[in-house]
N, C-alpha and C positions, 0 to 999 in steps of 0.2 A: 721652717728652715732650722735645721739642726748644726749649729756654730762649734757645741762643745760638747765633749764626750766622760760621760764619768768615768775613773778607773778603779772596780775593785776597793772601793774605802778609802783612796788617796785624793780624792779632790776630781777636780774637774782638770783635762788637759786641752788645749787650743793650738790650732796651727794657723800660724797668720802667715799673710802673703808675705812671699818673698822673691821675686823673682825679678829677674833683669836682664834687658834687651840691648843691644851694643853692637854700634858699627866700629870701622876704624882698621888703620893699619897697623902692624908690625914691626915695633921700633929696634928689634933687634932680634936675632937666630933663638929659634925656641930651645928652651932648656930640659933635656932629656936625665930622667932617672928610674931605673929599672930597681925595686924594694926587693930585698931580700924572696919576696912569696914571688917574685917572678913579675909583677902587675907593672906596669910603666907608668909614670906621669909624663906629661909636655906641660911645661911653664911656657907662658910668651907676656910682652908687656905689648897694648893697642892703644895708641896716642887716637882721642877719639874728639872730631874738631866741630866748632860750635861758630859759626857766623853772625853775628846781627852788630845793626848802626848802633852807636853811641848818641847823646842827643845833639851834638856835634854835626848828628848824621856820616860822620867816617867809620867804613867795615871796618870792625875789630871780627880777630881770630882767637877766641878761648881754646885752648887747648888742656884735655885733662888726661892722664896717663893712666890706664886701666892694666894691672896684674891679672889675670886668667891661670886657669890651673884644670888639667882636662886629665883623666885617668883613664885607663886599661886599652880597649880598641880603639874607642876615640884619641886618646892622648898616642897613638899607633898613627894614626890619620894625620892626626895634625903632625906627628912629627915628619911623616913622611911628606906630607902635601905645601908645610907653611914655610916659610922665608922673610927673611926682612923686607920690609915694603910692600908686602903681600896685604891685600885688603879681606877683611873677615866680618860675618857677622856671627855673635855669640849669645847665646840664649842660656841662660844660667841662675844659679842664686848666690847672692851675697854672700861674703864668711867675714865672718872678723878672728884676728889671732892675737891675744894677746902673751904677753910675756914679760919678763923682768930680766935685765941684763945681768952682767959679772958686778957694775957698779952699782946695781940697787934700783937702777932707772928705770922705770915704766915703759913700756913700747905697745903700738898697736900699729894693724894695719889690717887694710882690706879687700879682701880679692872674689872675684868672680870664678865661682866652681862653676863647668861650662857642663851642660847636658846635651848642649847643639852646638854645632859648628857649621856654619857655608863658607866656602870659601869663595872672593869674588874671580870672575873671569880674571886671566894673565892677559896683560896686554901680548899684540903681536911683536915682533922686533921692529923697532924705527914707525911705530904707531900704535892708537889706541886701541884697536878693536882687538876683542877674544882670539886667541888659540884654539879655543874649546872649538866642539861643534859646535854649540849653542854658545846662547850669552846668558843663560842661566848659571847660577852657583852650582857649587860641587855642595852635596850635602851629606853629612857622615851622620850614620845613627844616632839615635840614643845612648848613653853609657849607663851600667850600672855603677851608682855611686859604690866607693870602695872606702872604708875607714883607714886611717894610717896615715905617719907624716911623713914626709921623705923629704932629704936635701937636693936642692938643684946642684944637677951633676955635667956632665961633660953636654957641652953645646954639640946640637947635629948642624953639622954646615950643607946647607939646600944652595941649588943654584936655578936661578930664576930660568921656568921651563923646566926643571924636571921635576 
């Protein structure tokens, strides 16, 4: 089994796992930004919920709030397909971003770059069951990742059902 690759007189280079699976809904309208080379992002945040008893035995609700960050066709999709309260599952890998403020202060934070997207069925109106034909997810390609930062820019406003 071959783990590591040498490069050319610079050492050995290694790619370790990094990827991450993620349900959850959409705590608020995705955030749309078209970069100067034309390519789109869609930002969204997925509040994504975690049940189990205390020793108490009373259900507690963990909630932890996951940042997504999806580019070019796919980030096309989601902004077309996703809405607040819309449920999704995302298939991606982790980033970290660091930076240093105006004050000198250190920041970090971490977000999921999405390679996959499902989207979950919409409920009907006045009940649960899919709109869809099916009750399978809607699933969007693969994207090629794209290098580049961009700022979240104008929110697209979706309305549930379209």
């Amino acid at each position: 089994l071959l783990l590591a690759q040498k490069d050319a007189g610079e050492g050995v280079a290694m790619n370790n796992l990094n990827s991450i699976l993620i349900e959850g809904h959409l705590t608020q309208e995705p955030a749309v930004t078209t970069l100067p080379s034309g390519t789109m992002v869609c930002r969204f945040s997925i509040a994504n919920n975690r049940y189990y008893r205390n020793t108490a035995k009373a259900l507690v609700n963990e909630v932890s709030y996951i940042d997504v960050e999806t580019w070019g066709a796919l980030a096309e999709g989601c902004a077309k397909y996703l809405y607040k309260g819309r449920g999704v599952r995302v298939v991606g890998r982790l980033k970290q971003d660091r930076w240093q403020a105006k004050d000198g202060k250190q920041h970090e934070k971490h977000l999921v770059v999405a390679e996959h997207v499902e989207f979950h069925p919409e409920p009907k109106p006045g009940g649960n069951e899919s709109t869809a034909d099916t009750d399978e997810p809607i699933e969007l390609p693969v994207d090629v990742e794209i290098e580049g930062e961009a700022k979240i820019g104008e929110k697209v406003q979706r309305k549930k059902g379209k």
